[in-house]
C-alpha positions in Angstrom: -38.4 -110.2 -14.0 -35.9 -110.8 -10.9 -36.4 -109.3 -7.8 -33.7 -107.6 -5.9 -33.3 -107.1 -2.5 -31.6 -105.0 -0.5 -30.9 -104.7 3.3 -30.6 -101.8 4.8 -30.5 -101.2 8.9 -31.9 -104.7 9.2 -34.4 -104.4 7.1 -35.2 -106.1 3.9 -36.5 -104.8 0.9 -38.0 -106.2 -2.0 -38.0 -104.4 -5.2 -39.2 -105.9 -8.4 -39.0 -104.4 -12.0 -43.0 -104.4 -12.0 -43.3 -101.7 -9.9 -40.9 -99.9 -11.7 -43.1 -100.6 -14.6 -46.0 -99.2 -13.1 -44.5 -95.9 -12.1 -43.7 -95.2 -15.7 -47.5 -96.0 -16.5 -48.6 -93.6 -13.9 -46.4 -90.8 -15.7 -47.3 -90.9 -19.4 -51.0 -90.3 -17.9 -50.3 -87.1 -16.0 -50.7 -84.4 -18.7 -47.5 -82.6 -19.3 -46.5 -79.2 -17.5 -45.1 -76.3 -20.0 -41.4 -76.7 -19.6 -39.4 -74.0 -17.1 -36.2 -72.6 -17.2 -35.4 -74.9 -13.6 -34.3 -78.2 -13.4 -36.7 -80.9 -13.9 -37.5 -83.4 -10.5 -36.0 -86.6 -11.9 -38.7 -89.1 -10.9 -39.4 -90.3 -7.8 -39.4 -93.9 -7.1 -41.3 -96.2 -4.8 -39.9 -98.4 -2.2 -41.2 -101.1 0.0 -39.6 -101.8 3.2 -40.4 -105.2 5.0 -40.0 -105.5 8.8 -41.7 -106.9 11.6 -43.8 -103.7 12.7 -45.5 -102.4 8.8 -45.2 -102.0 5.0 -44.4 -98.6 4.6 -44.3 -96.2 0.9 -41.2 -94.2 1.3 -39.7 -91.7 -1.6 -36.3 -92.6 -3.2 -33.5 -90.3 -3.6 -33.5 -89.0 -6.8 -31.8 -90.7 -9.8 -29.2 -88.4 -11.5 -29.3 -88.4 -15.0 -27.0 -86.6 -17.3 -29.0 -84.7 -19.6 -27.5 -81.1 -21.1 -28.5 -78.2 -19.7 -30.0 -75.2 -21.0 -27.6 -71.9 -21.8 -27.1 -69.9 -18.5 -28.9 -66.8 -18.2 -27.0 -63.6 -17.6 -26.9 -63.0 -14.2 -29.1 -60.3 -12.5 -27.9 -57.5 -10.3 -29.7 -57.0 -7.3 -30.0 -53.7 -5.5 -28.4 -53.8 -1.4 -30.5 -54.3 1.1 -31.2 -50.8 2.6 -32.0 -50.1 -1.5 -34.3 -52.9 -2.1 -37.7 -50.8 -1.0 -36.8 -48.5 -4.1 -37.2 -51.1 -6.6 -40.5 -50.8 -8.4 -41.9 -53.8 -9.8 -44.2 -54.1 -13.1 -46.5 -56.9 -14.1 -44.4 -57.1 -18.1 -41.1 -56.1 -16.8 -39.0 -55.7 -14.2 -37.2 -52.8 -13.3 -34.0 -52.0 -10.5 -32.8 -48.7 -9.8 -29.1 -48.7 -8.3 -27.6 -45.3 -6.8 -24.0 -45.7 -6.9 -22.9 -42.6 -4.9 -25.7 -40.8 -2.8 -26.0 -37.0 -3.2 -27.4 -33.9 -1.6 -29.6 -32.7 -4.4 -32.5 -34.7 -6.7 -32.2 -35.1 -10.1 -34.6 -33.8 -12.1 -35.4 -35.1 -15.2 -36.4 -32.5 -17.1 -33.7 -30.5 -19.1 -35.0 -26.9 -18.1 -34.2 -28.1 -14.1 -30.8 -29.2 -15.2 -29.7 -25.3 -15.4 -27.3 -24.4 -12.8 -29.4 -22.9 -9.8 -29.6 -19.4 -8.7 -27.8 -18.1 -5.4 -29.8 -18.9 -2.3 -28.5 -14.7 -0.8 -28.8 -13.1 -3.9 -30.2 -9.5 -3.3 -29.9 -10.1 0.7 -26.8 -10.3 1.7 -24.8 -9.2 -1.6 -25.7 -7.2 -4.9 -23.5 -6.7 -7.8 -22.0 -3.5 -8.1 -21.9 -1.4 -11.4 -20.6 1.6 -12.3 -23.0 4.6 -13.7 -21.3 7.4 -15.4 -23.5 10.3 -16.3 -22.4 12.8 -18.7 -24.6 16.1 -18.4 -25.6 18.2 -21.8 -24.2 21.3 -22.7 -21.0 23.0 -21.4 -19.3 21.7 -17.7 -17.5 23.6 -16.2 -15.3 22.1 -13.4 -15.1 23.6 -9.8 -12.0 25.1 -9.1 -10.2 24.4 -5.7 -11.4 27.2 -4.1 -15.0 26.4 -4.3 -14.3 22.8 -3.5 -12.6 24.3 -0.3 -15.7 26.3 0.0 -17.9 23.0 -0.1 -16.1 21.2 2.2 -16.0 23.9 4.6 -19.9 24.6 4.5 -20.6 20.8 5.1 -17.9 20.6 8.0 -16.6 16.8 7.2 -12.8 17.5 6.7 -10.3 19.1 9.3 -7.9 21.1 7.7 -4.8 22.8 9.6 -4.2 26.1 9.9 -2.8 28.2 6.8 0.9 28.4 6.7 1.6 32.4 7.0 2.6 33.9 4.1 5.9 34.4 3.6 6.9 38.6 3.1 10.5 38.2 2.2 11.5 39.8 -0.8 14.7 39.0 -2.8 16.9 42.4 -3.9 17.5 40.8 -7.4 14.0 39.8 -8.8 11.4 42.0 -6.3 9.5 38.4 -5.8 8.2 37.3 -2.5 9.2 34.1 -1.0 11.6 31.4 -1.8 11.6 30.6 -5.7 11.2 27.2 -7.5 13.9 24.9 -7.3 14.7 24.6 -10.7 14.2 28.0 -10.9 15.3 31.3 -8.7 16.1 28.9 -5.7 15.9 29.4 -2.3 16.6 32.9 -0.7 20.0 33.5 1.5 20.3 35.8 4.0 22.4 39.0 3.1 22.1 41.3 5.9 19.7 42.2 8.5 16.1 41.9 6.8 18.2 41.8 3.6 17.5 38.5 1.1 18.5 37.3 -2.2 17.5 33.9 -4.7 20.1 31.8 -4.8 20.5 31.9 -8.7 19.6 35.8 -8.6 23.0 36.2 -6.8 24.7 32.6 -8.5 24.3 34.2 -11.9 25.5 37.7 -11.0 28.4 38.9 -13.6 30.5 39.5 -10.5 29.8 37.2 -8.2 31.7 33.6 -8.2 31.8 30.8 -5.8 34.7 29.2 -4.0 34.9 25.4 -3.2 33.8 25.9 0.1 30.3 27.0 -1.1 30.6 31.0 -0.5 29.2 33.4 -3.0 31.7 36.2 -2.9 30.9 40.0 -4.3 27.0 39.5 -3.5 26.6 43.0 -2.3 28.8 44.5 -5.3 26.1 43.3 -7.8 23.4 44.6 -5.1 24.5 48.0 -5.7 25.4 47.4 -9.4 22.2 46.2 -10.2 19.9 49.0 -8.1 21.1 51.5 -10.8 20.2 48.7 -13.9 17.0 48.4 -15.9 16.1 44.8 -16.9 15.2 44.5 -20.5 12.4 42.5 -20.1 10.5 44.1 -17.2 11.7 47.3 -16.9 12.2 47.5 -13.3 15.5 47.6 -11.4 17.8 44.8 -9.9 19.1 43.5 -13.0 22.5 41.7 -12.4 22.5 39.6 -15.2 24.2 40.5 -18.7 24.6 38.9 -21.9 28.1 37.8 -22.6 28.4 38.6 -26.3 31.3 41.9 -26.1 29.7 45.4 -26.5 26.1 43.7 -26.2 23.9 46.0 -23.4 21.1 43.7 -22.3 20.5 43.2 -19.3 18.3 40.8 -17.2 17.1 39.8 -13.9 17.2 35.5 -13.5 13.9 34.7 -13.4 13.2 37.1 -16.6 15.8 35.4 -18.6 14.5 32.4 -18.5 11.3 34.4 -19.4 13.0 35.8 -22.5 14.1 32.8 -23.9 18.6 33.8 -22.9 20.7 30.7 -23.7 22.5 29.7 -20.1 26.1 27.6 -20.7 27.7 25.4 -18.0 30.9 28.2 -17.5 28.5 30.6 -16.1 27.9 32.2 -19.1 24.7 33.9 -20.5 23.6 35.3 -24.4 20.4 37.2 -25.0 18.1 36.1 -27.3 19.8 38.1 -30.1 23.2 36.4 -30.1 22.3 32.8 -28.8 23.1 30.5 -31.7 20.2 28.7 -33.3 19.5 25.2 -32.5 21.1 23.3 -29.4 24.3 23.5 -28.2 26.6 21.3 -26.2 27.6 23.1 -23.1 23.7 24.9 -23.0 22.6 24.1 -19.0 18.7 23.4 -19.2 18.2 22.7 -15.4 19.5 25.0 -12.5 18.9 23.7 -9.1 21.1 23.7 -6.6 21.2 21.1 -3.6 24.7 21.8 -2.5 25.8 24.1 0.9 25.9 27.8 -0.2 25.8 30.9 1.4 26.6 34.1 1.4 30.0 35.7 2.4 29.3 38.4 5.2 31.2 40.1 7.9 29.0 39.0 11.2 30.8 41.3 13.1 29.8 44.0 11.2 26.1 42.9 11.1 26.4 42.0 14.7 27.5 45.5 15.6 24.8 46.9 13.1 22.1 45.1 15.3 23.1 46.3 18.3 23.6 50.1 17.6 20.1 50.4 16.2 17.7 51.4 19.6 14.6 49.4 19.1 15.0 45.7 17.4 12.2 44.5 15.5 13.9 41.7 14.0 15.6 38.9 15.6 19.2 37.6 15.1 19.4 33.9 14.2 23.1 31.7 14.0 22.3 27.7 13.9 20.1 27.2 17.2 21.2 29.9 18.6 18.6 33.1 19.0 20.0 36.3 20.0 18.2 38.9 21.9 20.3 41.0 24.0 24.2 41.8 23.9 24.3 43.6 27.5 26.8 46.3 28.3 30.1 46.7 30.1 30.7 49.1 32.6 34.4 50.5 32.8 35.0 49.2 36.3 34.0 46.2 35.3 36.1 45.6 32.0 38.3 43.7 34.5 36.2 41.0 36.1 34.0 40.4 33.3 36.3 39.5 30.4 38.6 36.2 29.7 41.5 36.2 26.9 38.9 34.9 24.4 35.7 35.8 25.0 33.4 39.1 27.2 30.7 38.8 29.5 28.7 41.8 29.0 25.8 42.2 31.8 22.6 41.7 30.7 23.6 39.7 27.7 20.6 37.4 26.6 20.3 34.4 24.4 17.9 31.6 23.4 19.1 27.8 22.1 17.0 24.7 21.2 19.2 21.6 22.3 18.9 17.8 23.4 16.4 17.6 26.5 17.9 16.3 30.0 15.3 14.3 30.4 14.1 12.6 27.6 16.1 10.9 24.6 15.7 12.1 20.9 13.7 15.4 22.0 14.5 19.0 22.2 13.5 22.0 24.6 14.8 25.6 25.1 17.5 26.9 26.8 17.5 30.4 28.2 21.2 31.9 28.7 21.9 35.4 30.0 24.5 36.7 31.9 23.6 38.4 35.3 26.4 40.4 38.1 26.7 39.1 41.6 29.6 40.4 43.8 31.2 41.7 41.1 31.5 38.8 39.1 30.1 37.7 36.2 27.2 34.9 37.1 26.1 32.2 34.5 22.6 31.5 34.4 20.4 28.8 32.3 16.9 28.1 32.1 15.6 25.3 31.4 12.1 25.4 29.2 10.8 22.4 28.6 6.6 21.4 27.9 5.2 19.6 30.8 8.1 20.2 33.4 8.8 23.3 36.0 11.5 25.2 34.8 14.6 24.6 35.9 17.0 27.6 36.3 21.2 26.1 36.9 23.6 28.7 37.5 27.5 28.8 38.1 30.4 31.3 37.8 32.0 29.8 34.6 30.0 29.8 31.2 31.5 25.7 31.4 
């Protein structure tokens, strides 16, 4: 055995291969430890240091040997920090719960709490809403509108305007009240003072014809025609129109054609129910309303001079907007003064028209017009009527 020394710092130190021989001695009588998955210590080595103060034992650094190590373990994941108190440890096994993405609700592990809950406001702040429909036993019978205006009137929850008056005009032709149906006897036209006829009543007339223009000429020919003719379907008087077959006698109001079944053509042209041919035809008319401008040909001046010999007026005159109600009278001293080359000025004429207002845009009021004598001249006067204003009275010696 050599020794060897070594200096280190000054110092010397002696090692000798017996006291390497001893160590090993020492080890093989230490009983061995069950091996562990670490590293074993490599063994430790004593050294003796020589100086001039002491002998002292100090540890060596450890000697590496190359042995091969064991197969690495698969690594373990540990839970973060501000997770690690929710880690429950077992004495046989050890268990880490991880929450990847934190949520509102728990989970319950049960299958029946996995069911999708029930609204928190159900039945407080909203219901479902089904439809009930109960059909009663036995014969219904449903109200009619006059008890359901009855109803409604009794439990005073609806307002309803005022009923339109009835309308009392009655056409010559037909004897019915009020204007007719559009596809149908038509709206009534004015014939004379208080006098009024259906549109198709007069239209479909044998002698009455239309120009271009619109006016229905001969209107009160068939008037007086038909008060002496019998209408084959009602019996009553006022039939005007006739079936076109030659030598055929029947006779019909309008509305009692269509009634009776009579075949109408596009030339103005009617057959009875007798000589109409069977089936459809191509120049048969199946719908008769009117929307164009017609009226009735008349002589105003005639009518105008009719209005003003009777005494007392009950009805009132009516051109556009303008409302008559008085013609006034000339004196013969004053057929001079109160008369141009186109026009007269009777005294005491009187007259009624609804026009633009002065004073407000897109509105109408009434104008009073009547004709009044100062100095012996004729003096213009108009009034002014007009809801919410004093009325205004202008006057001039022209009617400009």
């Amino acid at each position: 055995m050599k020794d060897i020394v070594f200096c280190s710092n000054n110092c010397f130190v002696l090692y000798s291969a017996a006291v390497q021989a001893k160590n090993s001695e020492n080890k093989e009588s230490v009983p061995t430890l069950p091996q562990s998955p670490m590293k074993e210590r490599p063994p430790k080595a004593f050294h003796q240091y020589s100086n001039n103060i002491s002998t002292l034992d100090v540890h060596c650094l450890p000697q590496l040997q190359e042995k091969v190590s064991p197969p690495s373990s698969p690594p373990i994941m540990f839970p973060p920090a501000f997770e690690a108190a929710k880690v429950e440890a077992k004495p046989d096994e050890l268990k880490v719960t991880v929450k990847l993405k934190p949520r509102l609700k728990a989970i319950h592990s049960s299958l029946e709490d996995c069911r999708p809950p029930s609204k928190k406001w159900k039945g407080m702040k909203w219901k479902k809403w089904s439809i009930q429909i109960v059909i009663p036993k036995g014969s219904f019978k449903p109200p009619c509108e006059e008890e359901i205006d009855e109803f409604l009137k009794k439990l005073g929850t609806t307002l309803k305007p005022d009923p339109v008056p009835k309308d009392y005009r009655k056409c010559c032709f037909c004897h019915e009240e009020g204007d007719g149906l559009t596809d149908g006897p038509a709206r009534l036209l004015n014939l004379d003072l208080d006098l009024w006829v259906h549109l198709n009543c007069a239209l479909w007339s044998t002698e009455v014809y239309e120009t271009q223009a619109g006016a229905l000429i001969n209107v009160e020919l068939a008037l007086r025609r038909g008060l002496q003719m019998k209408c084959m379907f009602c019996h009553k008087m006022g039939a005007t129109s006739g079936c076109h077959r030659l030598r055929c006698t029947n006779i019909y109001h309008f509305t009692c054609a269509i009634k009776a079944q009579c075949m109408f053509f596009k030339d103005k042209t009617m057959l009875c129910p007798m000589h109409k041919p069977k089936g459809t035809h191509e120049q048969e008319l199946s719908y008769f309303a009117v929307f164009r401008r017609v009226y009735v040909q008349r002589d105003e001046v005639r009518q105008i001079a009719s209005i003003v010999q009777r005494g007392e007026r009950d009805h009132t005159f009516r051109v556009g907007s303008l409302i008559f109600h008085a013609v006034g009278q000339l004196l013969p001293q004053q057929m001079q003064a109160f008369h141009s080359s186109k026009a007269l000025f009777p005294v005491g004429y009187e007259a009624s028209r609804l026009y633009w207002s002065m004073r407000y845009a897109n509105r109408r009021c009434r104008y009073l017009c009547s004709i009044e004598e100062k100095d012996g001249l004729p003096l213009f006067v108009i009034k002014v009527v007009e809801q919410g204003h004093e009325d205004l009275v202008l006057t001039d010696a022209t009617p400009k």
